[in-house]
Legacy VTK file of the C-alpha trace (Angstrom):
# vtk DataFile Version 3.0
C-alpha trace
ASCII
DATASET POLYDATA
POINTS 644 float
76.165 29.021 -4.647
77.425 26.200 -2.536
75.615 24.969 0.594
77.378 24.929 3.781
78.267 22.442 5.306
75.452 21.556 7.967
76.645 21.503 11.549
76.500 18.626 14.019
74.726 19.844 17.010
75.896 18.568 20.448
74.041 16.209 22.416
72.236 18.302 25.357
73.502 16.485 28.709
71.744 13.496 29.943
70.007 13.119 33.089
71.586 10.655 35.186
68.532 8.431 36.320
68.433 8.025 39.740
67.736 4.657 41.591
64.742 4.903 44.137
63.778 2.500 46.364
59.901 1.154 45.553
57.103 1.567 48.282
56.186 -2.041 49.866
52.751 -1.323 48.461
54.534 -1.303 44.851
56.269 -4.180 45.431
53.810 -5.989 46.782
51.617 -5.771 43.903
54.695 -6.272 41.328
55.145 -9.829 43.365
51.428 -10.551 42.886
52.166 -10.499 39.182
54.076 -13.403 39.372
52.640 -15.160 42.047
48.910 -14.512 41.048
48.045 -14.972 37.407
44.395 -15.079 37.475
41.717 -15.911 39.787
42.535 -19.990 39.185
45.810 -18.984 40.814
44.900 -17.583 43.780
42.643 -21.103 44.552
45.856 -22.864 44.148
48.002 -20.971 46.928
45.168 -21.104 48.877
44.512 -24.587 49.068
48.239 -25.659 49.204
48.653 -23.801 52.250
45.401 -25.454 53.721
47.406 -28.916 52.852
50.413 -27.587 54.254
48.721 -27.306 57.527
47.196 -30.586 57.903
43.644 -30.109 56.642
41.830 -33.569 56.066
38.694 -31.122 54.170
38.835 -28.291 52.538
35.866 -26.359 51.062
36.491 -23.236 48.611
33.421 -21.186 47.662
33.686 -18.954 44.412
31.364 -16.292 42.981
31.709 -14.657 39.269
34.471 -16.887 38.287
36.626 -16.166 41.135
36.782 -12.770 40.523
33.971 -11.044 42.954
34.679 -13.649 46.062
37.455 -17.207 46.686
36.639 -18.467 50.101
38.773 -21.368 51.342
38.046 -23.049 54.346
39.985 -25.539 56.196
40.068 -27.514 59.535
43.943 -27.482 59.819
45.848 -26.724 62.348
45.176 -22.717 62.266
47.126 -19.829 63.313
47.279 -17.709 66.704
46.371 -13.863 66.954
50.106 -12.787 67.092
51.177 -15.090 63.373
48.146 -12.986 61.637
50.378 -10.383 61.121
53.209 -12.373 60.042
51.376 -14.173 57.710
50.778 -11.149 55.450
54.175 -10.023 55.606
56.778 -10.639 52.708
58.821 -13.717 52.868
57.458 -14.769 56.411
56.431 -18.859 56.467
56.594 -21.389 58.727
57.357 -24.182 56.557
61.195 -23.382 56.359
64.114 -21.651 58.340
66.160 -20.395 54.954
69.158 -22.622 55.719
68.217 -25.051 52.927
66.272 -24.204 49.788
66.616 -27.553 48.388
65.468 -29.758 50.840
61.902 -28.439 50.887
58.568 -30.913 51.665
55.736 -28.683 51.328
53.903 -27.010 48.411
54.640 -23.691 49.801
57.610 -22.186 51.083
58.522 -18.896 49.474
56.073 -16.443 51.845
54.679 -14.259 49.166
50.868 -15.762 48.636
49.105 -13.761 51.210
50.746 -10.778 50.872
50.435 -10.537 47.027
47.001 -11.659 47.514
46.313 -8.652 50.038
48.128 -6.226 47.527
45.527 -7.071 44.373
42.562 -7.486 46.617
40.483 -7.272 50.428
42.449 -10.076 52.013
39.995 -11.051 55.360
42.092 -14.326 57.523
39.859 -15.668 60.315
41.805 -18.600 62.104
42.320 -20.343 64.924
45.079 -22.525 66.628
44.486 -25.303 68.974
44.806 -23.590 72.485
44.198 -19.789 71.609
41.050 -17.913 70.521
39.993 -17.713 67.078
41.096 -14.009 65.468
40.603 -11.991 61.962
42.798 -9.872 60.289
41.628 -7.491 57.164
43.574 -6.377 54.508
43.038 -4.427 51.745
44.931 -2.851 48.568
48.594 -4.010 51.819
46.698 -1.688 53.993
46.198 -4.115 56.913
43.788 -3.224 60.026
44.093 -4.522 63.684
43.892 -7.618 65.190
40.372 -8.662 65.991
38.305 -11.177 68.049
36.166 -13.831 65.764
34.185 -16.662 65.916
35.562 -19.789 64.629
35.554 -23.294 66.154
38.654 -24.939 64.050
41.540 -24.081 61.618
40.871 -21.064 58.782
38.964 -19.232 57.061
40.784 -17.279 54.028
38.406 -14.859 52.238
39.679 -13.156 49.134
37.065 -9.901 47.353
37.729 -7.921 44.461
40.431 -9.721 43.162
42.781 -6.949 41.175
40.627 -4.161 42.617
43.859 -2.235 43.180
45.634 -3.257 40.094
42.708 -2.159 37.200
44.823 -3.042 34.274
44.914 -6.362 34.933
40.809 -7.111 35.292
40.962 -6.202 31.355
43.227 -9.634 30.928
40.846 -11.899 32.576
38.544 -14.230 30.553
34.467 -14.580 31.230
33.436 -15.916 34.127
32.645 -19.612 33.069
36.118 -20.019 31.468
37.672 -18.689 34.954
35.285 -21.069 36.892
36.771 -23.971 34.852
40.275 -23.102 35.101
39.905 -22.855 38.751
38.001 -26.312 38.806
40.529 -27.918 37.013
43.227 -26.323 39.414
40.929 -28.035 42.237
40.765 -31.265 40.599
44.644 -31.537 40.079
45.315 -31.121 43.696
42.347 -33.551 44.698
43.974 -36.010 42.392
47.324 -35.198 44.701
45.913 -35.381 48.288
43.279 -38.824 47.778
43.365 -38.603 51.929
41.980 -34.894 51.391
38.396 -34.383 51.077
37.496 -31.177 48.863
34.252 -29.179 47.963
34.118 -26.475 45.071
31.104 -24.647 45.368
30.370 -21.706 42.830
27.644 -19.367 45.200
27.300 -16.550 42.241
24.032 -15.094 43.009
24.560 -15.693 46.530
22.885 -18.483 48.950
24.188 -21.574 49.396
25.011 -22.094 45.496
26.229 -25.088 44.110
28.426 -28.190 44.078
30.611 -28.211 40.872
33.137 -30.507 41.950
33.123 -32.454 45.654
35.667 -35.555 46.467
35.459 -37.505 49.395
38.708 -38.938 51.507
39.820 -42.220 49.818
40.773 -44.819 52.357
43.062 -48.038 51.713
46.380 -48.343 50.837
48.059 -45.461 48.335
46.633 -47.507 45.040
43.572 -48.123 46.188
42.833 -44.876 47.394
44.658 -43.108 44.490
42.746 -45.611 42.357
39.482 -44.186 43.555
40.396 -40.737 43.300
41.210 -41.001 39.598
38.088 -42.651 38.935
36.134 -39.955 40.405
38.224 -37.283 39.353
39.317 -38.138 35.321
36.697 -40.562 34.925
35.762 -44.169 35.602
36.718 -45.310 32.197
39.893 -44.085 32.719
40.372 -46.259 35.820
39.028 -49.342 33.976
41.593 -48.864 31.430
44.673 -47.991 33.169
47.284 -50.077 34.366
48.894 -49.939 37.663
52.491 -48.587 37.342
55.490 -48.872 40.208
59.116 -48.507 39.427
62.402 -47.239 40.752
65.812 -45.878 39.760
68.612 -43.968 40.911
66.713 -43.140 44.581
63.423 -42.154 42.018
60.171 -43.810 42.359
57.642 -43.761 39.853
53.809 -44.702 40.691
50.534 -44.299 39.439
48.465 -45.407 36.558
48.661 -44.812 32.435
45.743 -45.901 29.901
46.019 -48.373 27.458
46.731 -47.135 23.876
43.437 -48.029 22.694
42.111 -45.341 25.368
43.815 -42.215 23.553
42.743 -38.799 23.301
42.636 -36.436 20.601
44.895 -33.681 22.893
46.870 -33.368 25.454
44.312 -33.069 28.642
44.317 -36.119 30.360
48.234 -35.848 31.338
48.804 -35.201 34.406
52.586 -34.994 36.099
53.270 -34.779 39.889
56.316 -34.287 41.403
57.035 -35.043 45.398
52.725 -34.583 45.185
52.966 -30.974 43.914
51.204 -30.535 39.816
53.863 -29.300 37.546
53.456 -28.915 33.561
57.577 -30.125 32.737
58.368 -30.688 29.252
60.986 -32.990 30.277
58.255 -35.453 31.463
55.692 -34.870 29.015
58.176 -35.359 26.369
59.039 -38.894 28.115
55.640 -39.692 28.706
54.968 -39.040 24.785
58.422 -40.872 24.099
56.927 -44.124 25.964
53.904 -44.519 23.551
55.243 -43.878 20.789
55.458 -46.853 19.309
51.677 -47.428 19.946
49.715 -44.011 18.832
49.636 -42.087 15.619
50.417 -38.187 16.122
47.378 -37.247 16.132
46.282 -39.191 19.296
48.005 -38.466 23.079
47.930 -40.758 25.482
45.842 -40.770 28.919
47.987 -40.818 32.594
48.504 -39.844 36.222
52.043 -40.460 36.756
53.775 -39.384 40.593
57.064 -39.237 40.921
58.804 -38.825 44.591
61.995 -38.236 45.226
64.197 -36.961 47.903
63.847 -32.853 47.654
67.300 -32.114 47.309
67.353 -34.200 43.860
64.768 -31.543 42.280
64.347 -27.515 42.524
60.966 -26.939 42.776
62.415 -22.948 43.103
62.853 -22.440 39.597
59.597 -20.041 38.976
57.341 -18.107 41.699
54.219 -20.059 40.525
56.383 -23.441 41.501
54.854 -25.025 38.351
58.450 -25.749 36.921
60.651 -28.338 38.448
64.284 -29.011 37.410
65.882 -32.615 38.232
69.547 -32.637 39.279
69.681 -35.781 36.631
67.134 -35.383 34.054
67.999 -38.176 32.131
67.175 -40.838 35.079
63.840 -39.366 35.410
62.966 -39.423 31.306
64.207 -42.486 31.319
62.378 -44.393 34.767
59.131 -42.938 32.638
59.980 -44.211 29.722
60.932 -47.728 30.716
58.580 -48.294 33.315
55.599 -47.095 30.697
56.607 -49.655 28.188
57.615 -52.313 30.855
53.522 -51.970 31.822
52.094 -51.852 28.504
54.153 -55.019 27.794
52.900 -56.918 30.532
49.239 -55.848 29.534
49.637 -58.221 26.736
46.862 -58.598 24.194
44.609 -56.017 26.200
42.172 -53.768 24.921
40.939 -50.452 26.084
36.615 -51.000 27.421
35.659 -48.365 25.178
35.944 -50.042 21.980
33.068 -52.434 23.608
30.933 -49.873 24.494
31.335 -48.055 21.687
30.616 -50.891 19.583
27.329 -51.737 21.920
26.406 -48.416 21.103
26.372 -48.810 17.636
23.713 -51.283 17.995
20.913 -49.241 18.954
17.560 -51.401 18.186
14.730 -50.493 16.002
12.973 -47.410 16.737
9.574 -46.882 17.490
6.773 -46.226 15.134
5.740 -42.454 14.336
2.954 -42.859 16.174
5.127 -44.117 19.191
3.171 -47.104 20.148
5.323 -49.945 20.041
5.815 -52.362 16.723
4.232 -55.324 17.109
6.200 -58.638 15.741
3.185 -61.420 16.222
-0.145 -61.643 16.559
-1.196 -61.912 20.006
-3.189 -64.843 19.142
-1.768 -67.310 16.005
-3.677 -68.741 13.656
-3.801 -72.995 13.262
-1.132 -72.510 10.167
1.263 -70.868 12.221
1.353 -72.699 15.175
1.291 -75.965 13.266
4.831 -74.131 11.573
6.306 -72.996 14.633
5.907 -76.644 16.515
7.181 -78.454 13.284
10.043 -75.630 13.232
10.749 -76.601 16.581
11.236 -80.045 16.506
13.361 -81.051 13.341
13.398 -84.651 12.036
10.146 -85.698 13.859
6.966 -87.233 11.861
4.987 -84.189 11.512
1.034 -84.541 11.072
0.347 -83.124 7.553
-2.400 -80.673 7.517
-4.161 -78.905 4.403
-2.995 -75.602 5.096
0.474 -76.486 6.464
3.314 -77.591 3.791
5.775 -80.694 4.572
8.766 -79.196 6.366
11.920 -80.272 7.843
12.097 -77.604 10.205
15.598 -76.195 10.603
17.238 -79.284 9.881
17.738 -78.546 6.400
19.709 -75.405 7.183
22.194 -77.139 9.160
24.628 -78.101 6.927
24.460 -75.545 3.861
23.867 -72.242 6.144
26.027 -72.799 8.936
28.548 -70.513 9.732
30.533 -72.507 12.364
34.398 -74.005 12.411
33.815 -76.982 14.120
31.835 -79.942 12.008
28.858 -82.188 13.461
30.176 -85.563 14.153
29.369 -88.502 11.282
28.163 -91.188 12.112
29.868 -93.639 13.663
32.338 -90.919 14.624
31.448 -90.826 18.306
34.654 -90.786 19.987
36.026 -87.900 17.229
32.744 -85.872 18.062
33.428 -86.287 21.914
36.889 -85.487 21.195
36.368 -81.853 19.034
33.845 -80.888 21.381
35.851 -81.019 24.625
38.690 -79.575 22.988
36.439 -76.433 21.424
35.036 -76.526 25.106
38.666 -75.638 26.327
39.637 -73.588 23.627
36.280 -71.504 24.573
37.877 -70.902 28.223
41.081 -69.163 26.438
40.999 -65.153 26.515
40.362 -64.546 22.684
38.245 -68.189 22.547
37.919 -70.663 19.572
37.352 -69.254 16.270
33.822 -69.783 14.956
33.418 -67.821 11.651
34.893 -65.120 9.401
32.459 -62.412 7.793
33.335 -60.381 4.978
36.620 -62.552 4.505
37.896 -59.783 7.152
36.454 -60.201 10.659
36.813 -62.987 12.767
34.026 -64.388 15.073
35.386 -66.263 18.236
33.313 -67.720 21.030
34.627 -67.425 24.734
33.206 -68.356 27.819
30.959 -65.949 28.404
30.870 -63.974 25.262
32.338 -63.339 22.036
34.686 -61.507 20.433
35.713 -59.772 16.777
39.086 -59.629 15.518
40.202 -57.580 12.596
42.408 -60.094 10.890
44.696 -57.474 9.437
45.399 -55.084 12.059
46.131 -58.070 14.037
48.678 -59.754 11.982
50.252 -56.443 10.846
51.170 -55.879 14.800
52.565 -59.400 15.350
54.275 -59.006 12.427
55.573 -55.626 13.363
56.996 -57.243 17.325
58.556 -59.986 15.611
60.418 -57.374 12.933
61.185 -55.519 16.438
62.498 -58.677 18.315
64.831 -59.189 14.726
66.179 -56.415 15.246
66.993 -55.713 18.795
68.562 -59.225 18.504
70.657 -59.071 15.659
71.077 -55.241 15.540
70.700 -52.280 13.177
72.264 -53.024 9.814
74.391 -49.839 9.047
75.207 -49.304 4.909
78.669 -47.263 4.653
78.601 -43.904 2.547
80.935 -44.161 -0.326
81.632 -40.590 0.115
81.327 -39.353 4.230
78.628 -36.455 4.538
80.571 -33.514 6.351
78.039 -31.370 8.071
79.121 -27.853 9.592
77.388 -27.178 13.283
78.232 -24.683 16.329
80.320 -25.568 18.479
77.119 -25.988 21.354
75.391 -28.480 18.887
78.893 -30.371 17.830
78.938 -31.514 21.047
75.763 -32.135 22.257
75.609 -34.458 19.499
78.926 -36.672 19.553
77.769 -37.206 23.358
75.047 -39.180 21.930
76.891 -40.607 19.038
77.518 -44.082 20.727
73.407 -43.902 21.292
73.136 -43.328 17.882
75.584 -45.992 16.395
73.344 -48.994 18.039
70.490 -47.458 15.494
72.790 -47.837 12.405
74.006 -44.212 12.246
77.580 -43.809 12.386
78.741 -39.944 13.069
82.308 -38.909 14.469
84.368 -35.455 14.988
85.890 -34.188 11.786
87.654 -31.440 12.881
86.846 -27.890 13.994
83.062 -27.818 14.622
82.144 -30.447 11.897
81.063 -34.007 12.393
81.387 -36.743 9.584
78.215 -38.897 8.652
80.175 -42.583 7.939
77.037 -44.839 7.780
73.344 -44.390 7.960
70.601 -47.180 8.870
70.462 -49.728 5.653
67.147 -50.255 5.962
66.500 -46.580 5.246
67.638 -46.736 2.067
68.812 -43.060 0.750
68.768 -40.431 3.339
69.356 -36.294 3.661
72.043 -37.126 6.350
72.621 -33.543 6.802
68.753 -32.935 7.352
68.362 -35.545 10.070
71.627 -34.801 11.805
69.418 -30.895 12.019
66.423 -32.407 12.929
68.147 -34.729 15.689
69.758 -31.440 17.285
66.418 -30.187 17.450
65.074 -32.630 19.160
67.957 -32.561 21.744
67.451 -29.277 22.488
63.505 -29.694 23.255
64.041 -32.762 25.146
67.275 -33.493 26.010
66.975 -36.897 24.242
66.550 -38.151 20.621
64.166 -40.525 19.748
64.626 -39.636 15.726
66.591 -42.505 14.171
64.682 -45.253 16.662
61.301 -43.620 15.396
62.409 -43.414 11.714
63.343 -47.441 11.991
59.926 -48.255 13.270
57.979 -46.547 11.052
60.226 -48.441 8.349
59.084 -51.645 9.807
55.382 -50.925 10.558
55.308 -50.279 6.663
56.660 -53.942 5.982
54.456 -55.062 8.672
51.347 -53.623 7.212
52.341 -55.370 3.840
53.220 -58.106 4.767
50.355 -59.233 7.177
47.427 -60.992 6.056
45.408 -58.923 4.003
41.353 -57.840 4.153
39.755 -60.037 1.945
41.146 -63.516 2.340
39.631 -66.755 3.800
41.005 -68.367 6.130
40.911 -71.897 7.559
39.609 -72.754 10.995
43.151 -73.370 11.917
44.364 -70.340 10.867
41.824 -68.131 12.737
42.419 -70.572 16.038
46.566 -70.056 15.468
46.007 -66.083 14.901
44.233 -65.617 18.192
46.693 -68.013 20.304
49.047 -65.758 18.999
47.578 -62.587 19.453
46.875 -63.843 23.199
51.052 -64.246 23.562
52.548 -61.172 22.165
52.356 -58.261 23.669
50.271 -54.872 22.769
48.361 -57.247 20.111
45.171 -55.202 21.551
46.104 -52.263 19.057
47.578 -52.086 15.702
50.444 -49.996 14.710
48.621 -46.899 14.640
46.742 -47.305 17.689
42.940 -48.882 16.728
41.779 -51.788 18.496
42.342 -55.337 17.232
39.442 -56.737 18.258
36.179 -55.762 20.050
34.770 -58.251 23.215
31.187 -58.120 24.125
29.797 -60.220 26.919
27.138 -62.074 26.701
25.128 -60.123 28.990
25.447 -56.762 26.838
24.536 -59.170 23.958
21.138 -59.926 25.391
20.478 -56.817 26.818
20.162 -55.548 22.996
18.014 -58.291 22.356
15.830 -57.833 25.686
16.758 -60.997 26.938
18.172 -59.483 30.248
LINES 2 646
141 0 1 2 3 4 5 6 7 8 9 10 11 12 13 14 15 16 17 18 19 20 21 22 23 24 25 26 27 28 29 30 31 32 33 34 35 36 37 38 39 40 41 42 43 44 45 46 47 48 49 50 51 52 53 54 55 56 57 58 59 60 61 62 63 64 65 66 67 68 69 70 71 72 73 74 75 76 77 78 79 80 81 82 83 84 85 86 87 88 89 90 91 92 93 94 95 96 97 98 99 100 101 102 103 104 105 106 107 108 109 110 111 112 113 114 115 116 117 118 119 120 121 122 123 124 125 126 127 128 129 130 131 132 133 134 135 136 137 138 139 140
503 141 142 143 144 145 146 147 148 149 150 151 152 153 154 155 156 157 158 159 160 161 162 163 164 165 166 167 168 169 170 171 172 173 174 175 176 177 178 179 180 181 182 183 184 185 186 187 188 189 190 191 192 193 194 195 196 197 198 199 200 201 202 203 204 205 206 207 208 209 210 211 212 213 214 215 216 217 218 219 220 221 222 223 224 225 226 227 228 229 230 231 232 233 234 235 236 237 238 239 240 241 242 243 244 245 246 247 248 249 250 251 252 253 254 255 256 257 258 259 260 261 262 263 264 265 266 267 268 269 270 271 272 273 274 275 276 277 278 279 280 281 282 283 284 285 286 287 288 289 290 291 292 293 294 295 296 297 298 299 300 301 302 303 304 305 306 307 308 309 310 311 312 313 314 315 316 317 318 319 320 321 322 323 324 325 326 327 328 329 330 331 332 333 334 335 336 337 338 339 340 341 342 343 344 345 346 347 348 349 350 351 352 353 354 355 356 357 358 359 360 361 362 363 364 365 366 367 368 369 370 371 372 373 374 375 376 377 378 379 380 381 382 383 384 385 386 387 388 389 390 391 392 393 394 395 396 397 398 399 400 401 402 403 404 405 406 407 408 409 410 411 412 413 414 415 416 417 418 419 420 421 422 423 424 425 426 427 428 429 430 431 432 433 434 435 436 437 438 439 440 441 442 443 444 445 446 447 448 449 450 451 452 453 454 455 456 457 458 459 460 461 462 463 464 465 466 467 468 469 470 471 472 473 474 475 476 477 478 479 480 481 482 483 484 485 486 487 488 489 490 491 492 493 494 495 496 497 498 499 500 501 502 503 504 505 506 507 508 509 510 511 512 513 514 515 516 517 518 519 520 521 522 523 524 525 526 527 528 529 530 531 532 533 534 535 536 537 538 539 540 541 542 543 544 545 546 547 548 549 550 551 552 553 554 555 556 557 558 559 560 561 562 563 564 565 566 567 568 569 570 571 572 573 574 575 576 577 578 579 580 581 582 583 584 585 586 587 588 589 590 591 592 593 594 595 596 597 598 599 600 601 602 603 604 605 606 607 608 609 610 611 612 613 614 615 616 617 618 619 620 621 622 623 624 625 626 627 628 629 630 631 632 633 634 635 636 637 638 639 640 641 642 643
């Protein structure tokens, strides 16, 4: 019996959907999805709009991570009765006319802060302008009430409740309560670090009362380093500020300013980077990538480098209107902003020379903790409080070497420590002979002025790998091999950005198929890439020929790094592949070919290594970013010993 065959039904007629315009109440809270992430959010349209108008101190109050209460209060320049309403409606500011969306000088601009804020949440505005009466407006879930009288004696009062009451799917996204309270201090913070003329106060008053200070920075005065200066000490930390180096460049209209951290005061992540563009915190890969790109050369991958970098420019050169939150930026030229940060990064670190980060000092003084007390925790006594006859007749005869000592029966002949000063010392510099006056006078003034140098005069060598130098006022330890392997590596460096990249022709060219976006991204760079030894040119279709690769390299996947240079292109808009690849090269014949742990060396060598250590730059870290040497002052060295 066959089986018919099955028939295809028809398709019952669609339903045209129709397009419907959304309530404002709908859109409002659809725009508070972009605009207001989380409570952290809402603090930072706040407070920019309390910059915006002029505040000199701003205070914001939180309760329950943000979440329950965010008051900000500012003594700017207010608004009247009649902008109230204004101010919570859609795309209504005062800070631009619409005619220009480029050429835009404050943090906000795009009108949609309060009213997304008074979609998600009870939105109460008390304010008052110079020459009106002070007036509050409530609004709640965009439901806004009347006008009202207040009391308020200067600028505004912005108090946000029940964040997300009206939007209950998104309270489920929001993290615990300390983890909100940090993200919002660290919003705080970023801006402080902006505004150093700004005084701020975060106070979290969970619990209510008058609750308490978590984070409170004071107006900086002086010029813009000094005050910026202070800010970031008080802000990121006062070893940062100790360690950082003052940076101020231009290009191309662009002016870089601020401070970076020595190499030797690294971090194990990314959290001490912080990027400012025209004052307002953005999170750009572009300059993260160049910030990354200028200490390269001086940190492992493992360790990221410490910074507060500002870069102002005229407005219409960057669109700060790329996202709602206004934490993107795009530059008109991209590539003269990656590269005034690159540049102007290494041009400082050079001119910090043979610099070391603090740290390693105190780190090292904190190694040397003293003895600890007895069990019993009365302290360990070292002498008797009174000395017998024996032991003070030892101690004077110790103390006075080569005299006639009065022999006693108890009390052995003794030279005191005469005897040790020939076969125990540790120093460089040899007691005059006799009859060698003049020499003696001689050595000594010229260790005295080798003493006033930065690294000193060399006055030992322990463990045939550290070397002890005297200075002024204190002393200093070098690791011999770290040291040599990065004055080794600069002069390698200087070789070869003198004489150039030696590039080995391929007997065969390497023909590598890309798409046609990727062909040409990369033959733009090609010139770029032919001053590193790698020779690449258009073969035709969408397939560029590899001709020559770096020599020094020795056999390479061409194909694979041609890949992984595209990739790097596409992430940052520059390659730093080849250039990285060549350095690595020569930090591995630098490392083997310094002066290895475990040799002697000569006074004169030691004296020579530190001379040079003190003239080439970034000879305060090795290739791979530890310290070279460690400098303790002579104060810290008798404080351990409770001389001080």
């Amino acid at each position: 019996m066959s089986t018919p065959n099955p028939q295809i039904s028809e398709s019952p007629t669609q339903v045209r959907p129709v397009i419907r315009q959304l309530d404002e109440s709908a859109i409002n809270r659809i725009a508070a999805g972009e605009v207001v992430e989380r409570p952290a959010s809402a603090v930072k349209e706040l407070v920019e709009n309390a910059i915006d108008a002029g505040a000199t101190r701003i205070t914001v109050e939180i309760a329950d991570g943000g979440k329950t209460l965010i008051r900000v209060t500012d003594n700017g320049c207010g608004m009247s009765p009649a902008d109230l309403p204004m101010a919570l409606s859609r795309h209504a500011t005062s800070k631009i006319d619409g005619s220009d969306l480029l050429n835009i000088h404050t943090f906000g601009f795009r009108g949609e802060a309060l009213p997304s804020l008074g979609a998600v949440g009870r939105l109460t505005i008390t304010s008052r302008a110079e020459g009106h009466e002070a007036a509050q407006l409530r609004v709640s879930g965009s439901q806004m009430d009347p006008v009202k009288p207040a009391a308020l004696r200067q600028g505004t009062v912005v108090e946000l409740r029940d964040l997300f009451f009206a939007t209950p799917a998104r309270l489920k996204f929001m993290r615990t309560d300390r983890a909100e309270s940090q993200a919002i201090a660290d919003t705080v913070k970023r801006l402080a670090m902006a505004e150093p003329a700004v005084g701020f106060t975060l106070r979290d008053v969970s619990g209510g009362g008058e609750g308490r200070v978590v984070f409170r920075a004071d107006p900086m005065n002086g010029d813009l380093f000094d005050a910026l200066h202070g800010r970031l000490a008080h802000v990121i930390g006062r070893e940062f500020a100790e360690n950082a180096l003052k940076i101020d460049a231009a290009r191309d209209e662009i002016r870089l300013f601020g401070y970076a951290a020595l190499p030797t005061y690294s971090r194990g992540a990314a959290v001490t980077q912080f990027l400012f563009v025209n004052s307002r915190p953005v999170k750009d890969r572009l300059l993260t990538g160049a910030l990354r790109a200028a200490y390269m050369d001086f940190l492992s991958r493992d360790r990221h480098p410490a910074a507060a970098l500002f870069l102002d420019c005229d407005p219409t050169l960057v669109d700060v209107n790329v996202h709602p939150a206004k934490s993107e930026v795009r530059f008109r030229d991209p590539g003269v902003a990656r590269g005034l940060i690159v540049s102007a990064l290494r041009h400082g670190l050079a001119e910090a020379g043979h610099r070391a980060s603090s740290t390693v000092a105190g780190a090292t003084l904190g190694a040397m903790r003293p003895e600890p007390p007895t069990a019993s925790g009365a302290p360990r006594i070292y002498q008797m409080d009174r000395p017998s006859r024996g032991a003070r007749n030892s101690a004077y005869a110790a103390q006075s070497p080569g005299m006639p000592q009065e022999r006693t029966l108890d009390a052995p002949p003794s030279a005191g420590f005469a005897e040790l000063s020939s076969a125990y010392s540790g120093r460089l510099v040899e007691e005059p002979q006799p009859g060698a006056d003049h020499a003696g006078t001689a050595a000594q003034a010229e260790s005295a002025r080798i003493e006033e140098l930065p690294l000193g005069a060399a006055r030992g060598q322990v463990h045939e790998n550290y070397i002890i130098a005297q200075t002024r006022d204190g002393m200093v330890i070098v690791d011999q091999h770290a040291a040599h392997e990065r004055l080794v590596y600069e002069k390698l460096k200087t070789q070869m950005a003198d004489t150039g990249v030696a590039a080995q022709a391929l007997l065969i060219p390497e023909i590598v198929e890309l798409s046609q976006d990727d062909c040409a991204r990369l033959l733009e760079v090609a010139e770029d890439l032919a001053r590193f030894g790698l020779g690449i040119e258009a073969f035709g279709g969408n397939a560029v020929a590899v001709r020559e690769t770096p020599a020094i390299l020795g056999e390479v996947n061409a194909e694979a790094m041609i890949r992984d240079i595209l990739d790097e292109l596409a992430d940052q808009g520059e390659s730093q592949l080849v250039q990285a690849r060549l350095e690595a090269i020569l930090s591995r014949v630098a490392c083997h070919g310094s002066i290895r742990s475990g040799r002697r060396m000569r006074g004169e060598e030691m004296n020579a290594l530190l001379r040079e250590m003190e003239a080439t730059p970034h000879s305060g870290q090795c290739n791979h970013g530890r310290p070279t040497y460690v400098e303790l002052k002579l104060a810290d060295i008798e404080r351990l010993f409770g001389r001080s």
